[in-house]
C-alpha positions as semicolon CSV with decimal commas, in nm:
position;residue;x (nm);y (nm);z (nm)
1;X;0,292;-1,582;1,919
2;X;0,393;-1,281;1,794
3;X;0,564;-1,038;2,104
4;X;0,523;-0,645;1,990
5;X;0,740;-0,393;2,029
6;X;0,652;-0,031;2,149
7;X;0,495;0,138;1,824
8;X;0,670;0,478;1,907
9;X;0,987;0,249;1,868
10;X;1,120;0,448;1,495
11;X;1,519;0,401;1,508
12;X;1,771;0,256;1,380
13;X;1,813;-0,144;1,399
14;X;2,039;-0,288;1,635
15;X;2,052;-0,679;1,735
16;X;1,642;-0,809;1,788
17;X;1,509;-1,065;1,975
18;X;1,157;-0,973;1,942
19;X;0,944;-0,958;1,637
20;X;0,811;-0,648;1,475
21;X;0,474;-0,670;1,335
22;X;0,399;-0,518;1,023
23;X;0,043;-0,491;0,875
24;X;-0,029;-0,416;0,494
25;X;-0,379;-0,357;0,328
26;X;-0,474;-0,180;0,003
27;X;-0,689;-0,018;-0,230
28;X;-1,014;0,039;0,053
29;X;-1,196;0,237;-0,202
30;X;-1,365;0,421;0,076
31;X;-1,754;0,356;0,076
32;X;-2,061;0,506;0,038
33;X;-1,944;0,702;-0,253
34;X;-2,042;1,060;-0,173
35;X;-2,303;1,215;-0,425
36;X;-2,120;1,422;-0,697
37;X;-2,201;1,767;-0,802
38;X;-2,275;1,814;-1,150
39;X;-1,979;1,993;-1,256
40;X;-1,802;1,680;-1,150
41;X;-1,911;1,461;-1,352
42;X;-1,704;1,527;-1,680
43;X;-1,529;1,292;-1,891
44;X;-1,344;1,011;-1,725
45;X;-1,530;1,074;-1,399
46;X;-1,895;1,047;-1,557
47;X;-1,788;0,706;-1,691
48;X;-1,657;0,625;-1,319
49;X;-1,976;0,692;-1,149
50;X;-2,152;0,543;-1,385
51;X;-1,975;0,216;-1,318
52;X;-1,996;0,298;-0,933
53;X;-2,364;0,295;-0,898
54;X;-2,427;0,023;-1,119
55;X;-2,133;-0,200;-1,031
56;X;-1,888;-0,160;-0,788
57;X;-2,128;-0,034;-0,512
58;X;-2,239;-0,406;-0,506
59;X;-1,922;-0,579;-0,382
60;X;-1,719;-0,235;-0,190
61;X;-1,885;-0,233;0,100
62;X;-1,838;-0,030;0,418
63;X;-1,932;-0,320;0,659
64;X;-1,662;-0,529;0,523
65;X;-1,383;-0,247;0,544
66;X;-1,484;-0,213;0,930
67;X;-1,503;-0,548;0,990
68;X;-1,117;-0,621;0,837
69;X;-1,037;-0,303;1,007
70;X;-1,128;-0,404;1,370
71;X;-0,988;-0,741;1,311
72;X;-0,635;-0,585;1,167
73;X;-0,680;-0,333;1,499
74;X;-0,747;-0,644;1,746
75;X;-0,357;-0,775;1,599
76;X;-0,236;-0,514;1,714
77;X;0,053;-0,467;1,442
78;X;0,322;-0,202;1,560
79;X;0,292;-0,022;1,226
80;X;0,048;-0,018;0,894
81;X;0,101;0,028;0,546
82;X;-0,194;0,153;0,352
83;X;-0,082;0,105;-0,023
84;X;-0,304;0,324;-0,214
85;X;-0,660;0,366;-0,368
86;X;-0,856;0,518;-0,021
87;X;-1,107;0,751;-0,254
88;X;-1,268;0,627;-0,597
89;X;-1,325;0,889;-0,827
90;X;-1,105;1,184;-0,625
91;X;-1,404;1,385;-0,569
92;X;-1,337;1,704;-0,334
93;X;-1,634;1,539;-0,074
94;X;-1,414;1,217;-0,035
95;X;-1,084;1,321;0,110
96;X;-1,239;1,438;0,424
97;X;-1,403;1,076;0,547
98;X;-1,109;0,886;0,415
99;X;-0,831;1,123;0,614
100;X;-1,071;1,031;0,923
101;X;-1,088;0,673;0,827
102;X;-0,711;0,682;0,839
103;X;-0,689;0,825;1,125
104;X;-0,895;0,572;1,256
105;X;-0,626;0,305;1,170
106;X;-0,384;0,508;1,359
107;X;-0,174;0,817;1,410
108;X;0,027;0,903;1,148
109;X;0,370;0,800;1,337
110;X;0,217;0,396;1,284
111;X;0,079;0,406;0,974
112;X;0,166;0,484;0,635
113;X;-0,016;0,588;0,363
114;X;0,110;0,657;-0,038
115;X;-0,128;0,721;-0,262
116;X;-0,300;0,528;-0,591
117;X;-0,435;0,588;-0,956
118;X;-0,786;0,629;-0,783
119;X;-0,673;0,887;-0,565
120;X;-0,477;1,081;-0,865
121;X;-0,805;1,032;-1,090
122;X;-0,841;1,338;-1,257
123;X;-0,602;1,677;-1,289
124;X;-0,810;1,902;-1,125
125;X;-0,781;1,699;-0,777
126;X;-0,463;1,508;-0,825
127;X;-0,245;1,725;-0,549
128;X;-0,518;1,663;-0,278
129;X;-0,384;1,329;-0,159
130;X;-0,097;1,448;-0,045
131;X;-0,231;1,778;0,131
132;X;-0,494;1,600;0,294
133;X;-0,300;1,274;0,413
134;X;0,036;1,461;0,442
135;X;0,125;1,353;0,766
136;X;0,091;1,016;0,651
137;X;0,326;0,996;0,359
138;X;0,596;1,255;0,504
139;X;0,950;1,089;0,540
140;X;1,119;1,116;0,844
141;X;1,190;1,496;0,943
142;X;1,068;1,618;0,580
143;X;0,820;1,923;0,588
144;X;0,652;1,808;0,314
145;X;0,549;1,483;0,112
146;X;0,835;1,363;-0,171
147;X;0,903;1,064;-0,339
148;X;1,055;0,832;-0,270
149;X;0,995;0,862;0,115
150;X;1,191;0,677;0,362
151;X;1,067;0,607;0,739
152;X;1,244;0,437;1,024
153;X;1,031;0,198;1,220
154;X;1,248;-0,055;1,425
155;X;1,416;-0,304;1,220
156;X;1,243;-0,137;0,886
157;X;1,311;0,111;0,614
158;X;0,983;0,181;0,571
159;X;1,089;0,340;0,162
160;X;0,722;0,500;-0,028
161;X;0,705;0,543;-0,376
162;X;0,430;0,735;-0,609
163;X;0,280;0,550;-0,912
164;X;-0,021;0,824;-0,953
165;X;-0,100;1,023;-1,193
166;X;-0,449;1,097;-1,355
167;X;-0,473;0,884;-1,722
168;X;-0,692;0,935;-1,986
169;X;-1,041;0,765;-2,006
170;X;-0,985;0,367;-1,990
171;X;-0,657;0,354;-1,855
172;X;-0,522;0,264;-1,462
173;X;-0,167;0,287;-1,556
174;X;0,081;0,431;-1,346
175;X;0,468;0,637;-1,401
176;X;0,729;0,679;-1,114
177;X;0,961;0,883;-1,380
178;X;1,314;0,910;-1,392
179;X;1,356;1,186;-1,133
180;X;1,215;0,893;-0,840
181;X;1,393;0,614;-1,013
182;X;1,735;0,813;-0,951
183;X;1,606;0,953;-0,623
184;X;1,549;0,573;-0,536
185;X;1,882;0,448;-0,668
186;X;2,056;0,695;-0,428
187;X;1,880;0,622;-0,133
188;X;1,865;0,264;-0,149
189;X;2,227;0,285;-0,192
190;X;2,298;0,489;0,103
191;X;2,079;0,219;0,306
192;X;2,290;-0,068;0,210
193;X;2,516;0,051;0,469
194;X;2,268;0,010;0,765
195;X;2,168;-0,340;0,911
196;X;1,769;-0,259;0,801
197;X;1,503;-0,483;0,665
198;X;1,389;-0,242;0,365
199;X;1,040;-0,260;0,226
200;X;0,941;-0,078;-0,081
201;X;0,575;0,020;-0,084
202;X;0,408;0,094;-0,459
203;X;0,107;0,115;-0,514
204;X;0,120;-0,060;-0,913
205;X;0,226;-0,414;-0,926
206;X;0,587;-0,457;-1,100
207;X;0,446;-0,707;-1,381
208;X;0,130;-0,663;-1,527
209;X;-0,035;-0,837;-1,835
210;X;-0,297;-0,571;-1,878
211;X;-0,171;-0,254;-2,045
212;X;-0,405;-0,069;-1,970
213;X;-0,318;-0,069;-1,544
214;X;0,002;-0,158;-1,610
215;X;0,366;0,027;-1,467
216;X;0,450;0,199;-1,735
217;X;0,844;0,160;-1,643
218;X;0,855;-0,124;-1,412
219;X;1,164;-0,205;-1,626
220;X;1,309;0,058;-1,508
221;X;1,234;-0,009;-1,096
222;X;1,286;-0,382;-1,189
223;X;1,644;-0,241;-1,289
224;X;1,755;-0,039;-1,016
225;X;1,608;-0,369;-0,739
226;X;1,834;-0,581;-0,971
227;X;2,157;-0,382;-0,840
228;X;2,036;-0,198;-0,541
229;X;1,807;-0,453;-0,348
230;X;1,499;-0,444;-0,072
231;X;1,409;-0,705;0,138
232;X;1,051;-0,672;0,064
233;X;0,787;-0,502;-0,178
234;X;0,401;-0,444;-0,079
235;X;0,168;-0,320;-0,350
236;X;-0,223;-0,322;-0,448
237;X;-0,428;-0,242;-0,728
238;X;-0,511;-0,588;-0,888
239;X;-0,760;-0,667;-0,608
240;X;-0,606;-0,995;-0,540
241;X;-0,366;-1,239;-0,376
242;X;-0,034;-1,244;-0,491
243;X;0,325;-1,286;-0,482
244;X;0,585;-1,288;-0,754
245;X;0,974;-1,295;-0,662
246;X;1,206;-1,057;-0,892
247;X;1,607;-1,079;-0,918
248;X;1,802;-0,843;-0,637
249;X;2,164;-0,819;-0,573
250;X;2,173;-1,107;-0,313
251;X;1,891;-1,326;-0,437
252;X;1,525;-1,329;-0,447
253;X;1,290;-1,049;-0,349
254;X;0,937;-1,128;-0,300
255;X;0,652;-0,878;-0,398
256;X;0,334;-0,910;-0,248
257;X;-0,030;-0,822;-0,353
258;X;-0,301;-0,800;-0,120
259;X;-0,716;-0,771;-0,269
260;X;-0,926;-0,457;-0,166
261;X;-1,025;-0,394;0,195
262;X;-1,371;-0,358;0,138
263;X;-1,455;-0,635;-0,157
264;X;-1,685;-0,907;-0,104
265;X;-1,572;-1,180;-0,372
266;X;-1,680;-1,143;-0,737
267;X;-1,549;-1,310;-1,020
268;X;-1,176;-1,405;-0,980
269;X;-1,177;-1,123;-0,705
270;X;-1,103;-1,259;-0,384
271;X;-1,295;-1,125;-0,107
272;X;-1,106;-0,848;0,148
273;X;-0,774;-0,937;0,261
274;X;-0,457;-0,809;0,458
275;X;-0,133;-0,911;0,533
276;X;0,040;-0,979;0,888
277;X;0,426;-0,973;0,872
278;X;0,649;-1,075;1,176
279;X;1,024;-0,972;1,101
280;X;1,262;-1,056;1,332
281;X;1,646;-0,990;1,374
282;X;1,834;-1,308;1,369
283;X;2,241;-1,246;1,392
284;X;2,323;-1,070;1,086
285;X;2,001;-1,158;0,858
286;X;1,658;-1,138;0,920
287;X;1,329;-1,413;0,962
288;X;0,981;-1,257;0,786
289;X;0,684;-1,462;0,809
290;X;0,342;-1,371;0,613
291;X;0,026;-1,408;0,764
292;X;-0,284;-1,365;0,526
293;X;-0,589;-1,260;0,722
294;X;-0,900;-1,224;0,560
295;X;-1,321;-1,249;0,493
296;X;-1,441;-1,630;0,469
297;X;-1,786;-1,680;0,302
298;X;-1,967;-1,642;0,620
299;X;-1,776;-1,298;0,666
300;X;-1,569;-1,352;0,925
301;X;-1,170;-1,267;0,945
302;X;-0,988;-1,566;0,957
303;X;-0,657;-1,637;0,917
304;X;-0,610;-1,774;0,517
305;X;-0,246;-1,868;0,498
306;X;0,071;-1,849;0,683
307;X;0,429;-1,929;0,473
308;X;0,785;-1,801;0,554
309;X;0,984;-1,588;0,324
310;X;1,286;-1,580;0,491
């Protein structure tokens, strides 16, 4: 059994007898879709509805978010990570259901929010993630949202990255650009000097065969984790289950996909998912156990797996 602490709990960590329960789920893709104006609907967004009503409407379904939702809720976790993707096609009528979804979740001081390529989908609307869920991606005393972020939440750096950016029709890829990857290098070298668990949250997985959703320099993140490590990294966007380990300074870092929050299965798409971590402060290293909760074929949240990753 997993013992909470308080959720208000946000400073620095100290020795830990208790576990800290972190939840993670991705790319919720907020449904119903609401209906577009016409004006809207121009170039990669007309191809994006179109593939909405005919397609993904059929397996994103609202019923399923709630139901993962309440179960996730019923866990209790003392914080959430929300890694990207809440809207589809970043129309203005979105933002306002999925900032009160959110808030639904939780106040912005236990849960976390950074945004995805969905929510970045075209230029025109590609700043109103982080007016609208600002609270939710600030750092830790900043006025406004930056990249990366860092939050303190018990024994966790809680460190946000941005991988969004609107991309031209057919392409999902993502950028962090050289400006974050220094901004990370800094800060992940000032917080080698402070007994945290640090998790990196990124919305774009670090390896990707398809080009097309790819990172675009994941060699260059894979590069600074290589000599400036994290305990942990949580992504989405690949809709599935996954976890892939990459080189850090003292050894193996796992990073760990999750599928959509609101998917029935389809094809190799696993049906909604989230992940339970318990991270616990043992003497001078820490104990993180993964617990994958998710829809069976009957539709009810079970747990899936449970395996330790350190």
């Amino acid at each position: 059994m997993v013992v909470m602490q308080s959720p208000d709990l946000a400073g620095t960590a100290g020795p830990m007898t208790r576990a800290f329960a972190l939840a993670h789920l991705s790319d919720p893709h907020l449904p119903p879709l609401p209906a577009p104006r016409l004006g809207e609907l121009m170039g990669k967004r007309a191809l994006g509805y179109l593939n909405w009503t005919r397609n993904r409407h059929k397996y994103h379904r609202r019923e399923v978010l709630d139901a993962l939702v309440a179960d996730l809720k019923a866990q209790a976790p003392d914080h959430t990570v929300v890694t990207g993707d809440l809207v589809n096609l970043a129309l203005e009528a979105e933002f306002a259901p999925a900032a009160g979804w959110l808030d639904g979740i939780g106040r912005p001081e236990i849960v976390t929010a950074i945004p995805g390529n969905h929510d970045a989908y075209v230029r025109g609307t590609s700043h109103r993630f982080a007016e609208v869920f600002s609270d939710h991606l600030r750092g830790d005393g900043a006025a406004r949202p930056a990249f990366p972020s860092l939050r303190r939440r018990g024994p966790l750096a809680l460190i946000s990255l941005s991988s969004a950016l609107p991309t031209p029709l057919l392409f999902a890829t993502g950028t962090l650009g050289e400006a974050q990857l220094n901004a990370l290098k800094g800060l992940l070298q000032r917080l080698a000097l402070e007994p945290l668990f640090r998790v990196l949250l990124i919305h774009h997985p670090l390896r990707s065969d398809a080009r097309f959703k790819r990172l675009t320099d994941a060699a260059g993140l894979l590069a600074v984790l290589k000599e400036n490590g994290v305990q942990m990294i949580l992504h989405g966007h690949d809709h599935v289950h996954s976890t892939i380990w990459i080189d850090g300074p003292d050894g193996r870092i796992p990073a760990i996909g999750v599928p959509s929050a609101s998917a029935l299965a389809h094809g190799r798409r696993p049906a909604a998912a989230y992940n339970l971590f318990s991270i616990t402060r043992e003497d001078e290293s820490f104990r993180c156990e993964q617990v994958v909760r998710g829809m069976n074929e009957k539709l009810q949240v079970v747990e899936l797996n449970r395996v330790r990753l350190a």
